[in-house]
SEDREN-541927 format. One record per residue (C-alpha): x, y, z. Coordinates in Angstrom, 2 decimals, padded with zeros to 5 digits. Example, Ala and Ser with C-alpha at 12.3 -4.5 7.8 and 13.67 -1.06 7.14 Angstrom:
BEGIN
        x        y        z
   012.30  -004.50   007.80
   013.67  -001.06   007.14
This chain:
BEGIN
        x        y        z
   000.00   000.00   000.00
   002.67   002.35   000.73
   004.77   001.68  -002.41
   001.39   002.20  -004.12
   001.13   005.87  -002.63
   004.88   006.24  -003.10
   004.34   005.92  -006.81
   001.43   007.64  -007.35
   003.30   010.49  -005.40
   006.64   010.39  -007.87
   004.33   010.48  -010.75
   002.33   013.91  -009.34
   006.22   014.99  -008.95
   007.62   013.83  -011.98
   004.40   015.86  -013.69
   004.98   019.09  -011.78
   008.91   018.70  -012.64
   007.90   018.13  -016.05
   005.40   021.35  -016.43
   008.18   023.05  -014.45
   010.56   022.35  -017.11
   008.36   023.03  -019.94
   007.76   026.73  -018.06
   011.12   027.44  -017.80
   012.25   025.96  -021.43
   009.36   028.78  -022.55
   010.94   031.65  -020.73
   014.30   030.66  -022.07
   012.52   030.98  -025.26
   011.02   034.15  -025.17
   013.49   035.71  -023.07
   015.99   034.94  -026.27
   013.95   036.24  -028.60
   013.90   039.41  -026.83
   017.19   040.17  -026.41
   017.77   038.55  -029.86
   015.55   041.44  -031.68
   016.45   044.05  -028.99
   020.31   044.23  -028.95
   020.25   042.65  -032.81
   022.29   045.12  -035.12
   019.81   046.46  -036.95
   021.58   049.44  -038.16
   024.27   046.72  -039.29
   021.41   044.50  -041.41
   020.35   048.01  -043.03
   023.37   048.94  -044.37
   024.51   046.04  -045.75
   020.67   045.24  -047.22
   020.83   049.02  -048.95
   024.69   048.22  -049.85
   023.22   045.03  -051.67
   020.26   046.69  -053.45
   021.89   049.68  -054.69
   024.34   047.39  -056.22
   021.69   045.73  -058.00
   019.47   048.52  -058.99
   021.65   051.50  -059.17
   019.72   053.86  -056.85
   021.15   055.77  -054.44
   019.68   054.60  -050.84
   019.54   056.27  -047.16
   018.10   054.29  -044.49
   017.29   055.65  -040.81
   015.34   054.33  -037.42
   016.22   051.08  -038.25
   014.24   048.33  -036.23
   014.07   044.43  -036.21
   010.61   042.98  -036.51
   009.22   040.01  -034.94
   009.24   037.35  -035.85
   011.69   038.22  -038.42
   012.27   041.26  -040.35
   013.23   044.99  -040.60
   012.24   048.23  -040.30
   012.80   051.39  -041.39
   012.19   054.75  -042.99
   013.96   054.50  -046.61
   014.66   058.16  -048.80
   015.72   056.79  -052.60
   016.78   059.15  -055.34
   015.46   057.94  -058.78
   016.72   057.83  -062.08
   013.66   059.00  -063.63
   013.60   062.51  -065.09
   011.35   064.82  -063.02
   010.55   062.50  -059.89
   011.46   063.76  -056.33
   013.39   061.75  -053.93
   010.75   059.16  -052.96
   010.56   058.99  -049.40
   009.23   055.35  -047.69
   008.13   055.37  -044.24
   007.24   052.98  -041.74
   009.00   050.45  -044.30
   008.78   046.02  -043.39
   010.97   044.04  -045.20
   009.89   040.46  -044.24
   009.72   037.05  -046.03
   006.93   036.23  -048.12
   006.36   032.95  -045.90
   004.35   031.31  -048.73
   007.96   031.29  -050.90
   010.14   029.92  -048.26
   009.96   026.47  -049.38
   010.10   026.89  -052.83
   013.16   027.33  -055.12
   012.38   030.71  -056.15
   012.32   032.83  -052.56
   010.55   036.08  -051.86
   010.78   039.51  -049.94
   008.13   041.85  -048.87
   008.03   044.74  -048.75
   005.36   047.25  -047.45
   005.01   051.19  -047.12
   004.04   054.46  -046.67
   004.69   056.91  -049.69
   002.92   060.07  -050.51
   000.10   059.70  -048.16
  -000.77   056.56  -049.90
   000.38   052.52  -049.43
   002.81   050.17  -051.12
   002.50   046.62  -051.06
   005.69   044.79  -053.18
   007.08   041.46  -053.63
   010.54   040.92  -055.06
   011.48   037.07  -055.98
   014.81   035.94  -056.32
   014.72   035.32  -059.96
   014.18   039.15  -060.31
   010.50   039.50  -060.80
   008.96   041.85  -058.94
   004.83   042.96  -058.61
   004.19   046.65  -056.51
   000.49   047.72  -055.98
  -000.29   051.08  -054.70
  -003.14   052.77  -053.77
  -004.28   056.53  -052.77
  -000.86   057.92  -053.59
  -000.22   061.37  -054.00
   001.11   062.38  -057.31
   001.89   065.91  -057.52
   004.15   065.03  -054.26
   006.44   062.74  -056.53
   007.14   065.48  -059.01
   010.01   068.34  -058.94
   008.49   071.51  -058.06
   009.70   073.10  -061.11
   008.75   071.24  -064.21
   006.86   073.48  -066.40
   003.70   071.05  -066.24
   002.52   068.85  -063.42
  -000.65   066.35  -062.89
  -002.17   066.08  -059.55
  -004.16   063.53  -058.59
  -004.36   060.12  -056.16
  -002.63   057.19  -058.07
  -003.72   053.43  -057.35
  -002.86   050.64  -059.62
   000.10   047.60  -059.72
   002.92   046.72  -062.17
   004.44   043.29  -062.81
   007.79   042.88  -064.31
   010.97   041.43  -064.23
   015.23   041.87  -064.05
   015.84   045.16  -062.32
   019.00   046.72  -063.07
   020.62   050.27  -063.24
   020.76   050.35  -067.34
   016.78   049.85  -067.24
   016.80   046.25  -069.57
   013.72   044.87  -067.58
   010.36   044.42  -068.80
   006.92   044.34  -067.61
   002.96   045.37  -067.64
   001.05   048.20  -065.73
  -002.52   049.45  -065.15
  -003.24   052.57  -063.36
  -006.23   054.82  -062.38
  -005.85   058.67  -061.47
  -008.79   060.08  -059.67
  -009.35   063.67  -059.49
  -006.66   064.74  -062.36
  -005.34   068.31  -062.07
  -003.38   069.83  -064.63
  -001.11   071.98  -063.31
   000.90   074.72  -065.58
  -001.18   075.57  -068.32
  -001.53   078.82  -067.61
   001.52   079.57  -069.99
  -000.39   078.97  -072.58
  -003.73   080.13  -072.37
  -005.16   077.83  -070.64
  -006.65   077.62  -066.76
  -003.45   077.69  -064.25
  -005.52   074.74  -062.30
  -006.96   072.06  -065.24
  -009.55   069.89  -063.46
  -009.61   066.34  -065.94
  -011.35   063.72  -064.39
  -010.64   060.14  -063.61
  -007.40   059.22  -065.94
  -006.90   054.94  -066.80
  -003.60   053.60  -067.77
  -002.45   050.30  -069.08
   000.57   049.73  -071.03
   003.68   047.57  -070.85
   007.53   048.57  -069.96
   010.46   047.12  -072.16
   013.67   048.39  -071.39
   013.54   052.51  -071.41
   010.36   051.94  -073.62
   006.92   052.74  -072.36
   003.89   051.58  -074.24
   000.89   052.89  -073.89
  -001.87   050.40  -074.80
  -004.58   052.39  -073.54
  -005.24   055.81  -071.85
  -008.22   057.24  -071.12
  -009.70   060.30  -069.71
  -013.62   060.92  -068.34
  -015.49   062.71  -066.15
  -013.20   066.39  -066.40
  -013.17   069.71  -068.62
  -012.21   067.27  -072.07
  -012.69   063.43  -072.80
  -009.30   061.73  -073.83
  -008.23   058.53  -075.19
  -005.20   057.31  -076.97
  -002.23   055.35  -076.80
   001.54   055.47  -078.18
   004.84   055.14  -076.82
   007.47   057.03  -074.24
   011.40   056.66  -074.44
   012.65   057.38  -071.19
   016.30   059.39  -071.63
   018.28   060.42  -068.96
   016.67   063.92  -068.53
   013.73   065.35  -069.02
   014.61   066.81  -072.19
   016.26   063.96  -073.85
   012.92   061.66  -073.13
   010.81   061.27  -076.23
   007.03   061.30  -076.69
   005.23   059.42  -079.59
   001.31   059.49  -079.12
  -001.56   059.89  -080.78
  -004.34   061.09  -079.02
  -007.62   062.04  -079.34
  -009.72   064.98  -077.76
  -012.98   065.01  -077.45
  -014.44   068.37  -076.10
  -017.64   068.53  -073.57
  -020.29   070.87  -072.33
  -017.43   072.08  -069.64
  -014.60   072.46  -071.88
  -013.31   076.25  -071.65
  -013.16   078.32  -074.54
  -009.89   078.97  -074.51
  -008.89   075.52  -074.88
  -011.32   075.09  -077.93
  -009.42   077.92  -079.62
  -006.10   075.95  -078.50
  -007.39   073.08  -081.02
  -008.20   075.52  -083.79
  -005.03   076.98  -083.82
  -003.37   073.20  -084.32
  -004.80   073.21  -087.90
  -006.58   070.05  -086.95
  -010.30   069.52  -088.37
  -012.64   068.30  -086.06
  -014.18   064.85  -087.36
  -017.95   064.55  -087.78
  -018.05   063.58  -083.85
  -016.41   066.67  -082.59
  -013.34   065.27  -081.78
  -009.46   066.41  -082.57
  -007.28   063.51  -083.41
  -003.94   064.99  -082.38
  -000.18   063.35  -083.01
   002.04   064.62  -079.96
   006.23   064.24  -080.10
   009.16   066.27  -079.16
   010.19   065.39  -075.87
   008.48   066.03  -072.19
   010.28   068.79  -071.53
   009.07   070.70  -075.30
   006.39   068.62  -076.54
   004.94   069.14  -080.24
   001.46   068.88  -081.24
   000.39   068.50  -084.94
């Protein structure tokens, strides 16, 4: 009888050692983590992961309040000067850079990557075999533009783009589609037209190949003067060595000032038997031509 109670006795004990262990093995645990992520060189991780991607891309980087995430990641603000002609210095805040857990067991492993820019969000993916997909939503346009181009567009960009092989001499290739609500045109007061151009809702869609933009459709409702068209955009390392080739056509509505009506006369264009101007525009962004 009193071996009986003896055992059942070590068992209780060997039960409460046993949940004692597993209690303290936890702590252990979580007490590692935390001074893993806290006294982790994050500021170390940052500049070597900016280092690494300005190698690969070409842009020039600057990373601050760097922070590791848990369970794994990194944080940070992120300021990146752009090759593009006209852009500002694009300025990501609140930045994560974490796994995309779904590609961790696969050959072809992915980073996300998700942000603040312009007052707007930015979701992207970046895969080891250099695709890429970014969607955006609500951002800010007129914010991503230099102050003193001679004509700016205003408006709150949402959209994604798809592509492929990043690189500093621009030889990747991809597929975009865009919406602009509440398109301003900003500038046009040089030349006749309202200083503050309200256009509508603007739709993109187009592909990228190299410094070549396509557009495959553009279209413009709901503002001052309907728009659709298409053509292409050769991206040159200023403003004013970046060509234009479009065709576009204008359709004028019951809101369309006069002033812009007499712009269209004077481009020797006939109006067809709809109304509308079917316009060819080159030169370059910086001095485009209409005939």
């Amino acid at each position: 009888m009193s071996r009986w109670i003896s055992s059942i006795f070590n068992r209780q004990r060997f039960a409460g050692n046993r949940r004692l262990f597993l209690l303290c093995l936890l702590l252990f645990v979580v007490s590692g983590c935390f001074s893993f992520w806290t006294f982790f060189p994050a500021d170390v991780l940052q500049r070597r992961l900016l280092q690494d991607v300005s190698q690969q891309t070409g842009l020039q980087m600057e990373g601050r309040n760097a922070a590791m995430l848990f369970p794994l990641g990194l944080g940070l603000d992120l300021l990146i000067s752009p090759r593009v002609p006209g852009l500002t210095d694009l300025e990501l805040t609140e930045l994560q850079i974490t796994p995309a857990w779904s590609s961790l067991f696969s050959a072809n492993k992915k980073i996300r990557l998700v942000a603040t820019l312009a007052g707007g969000k930015i979701d992207a993916a970046v895969a080891r075999s250099g695709q890429f997909s970014v969607e955006i939503a609500a951002i800010a346009l007129d914010a991503l533009q230099q102050q003193d181009l001679p004509y700016r567009v205003s408006g709150q960009l949402t959209g994604q783009l798809e592509g492929e092989n990043i690189s500093p001499e621009m030889t990747g290739r991809g597929h975009f589609s865009f919406s602009l609500k509440d398109v301003r045109i900003l500038g046009l007061a040089r030349i006749g037209l309202p200083a503050d151009f309200f256009a509508g809702m603007l739709r993109l869609e187009g592909k990228l190949t190299q410094r070549r933009i396509s557009l495959e459709k553009a279209i413009l409702t709901g503002g001052a003067l309907e728009l659709s068209g298409g053509g292409n955009i050769l991206i040159g390392e200023t403003v004013e060595q970046s060509r234009l080739n479009l065709n576009i056509r204008l359709h004028p509505t019951a809101t369309t000032p006069d002033s812009l009506r007499d712009l269209l006369n004077l481009t020797g264009v006939r109006p067809t038997v709809d109304g509308s101007y079917l316009l060819r525009v080159g030169g370059t962004i910086s001095r485009p031509i209409v005939r």
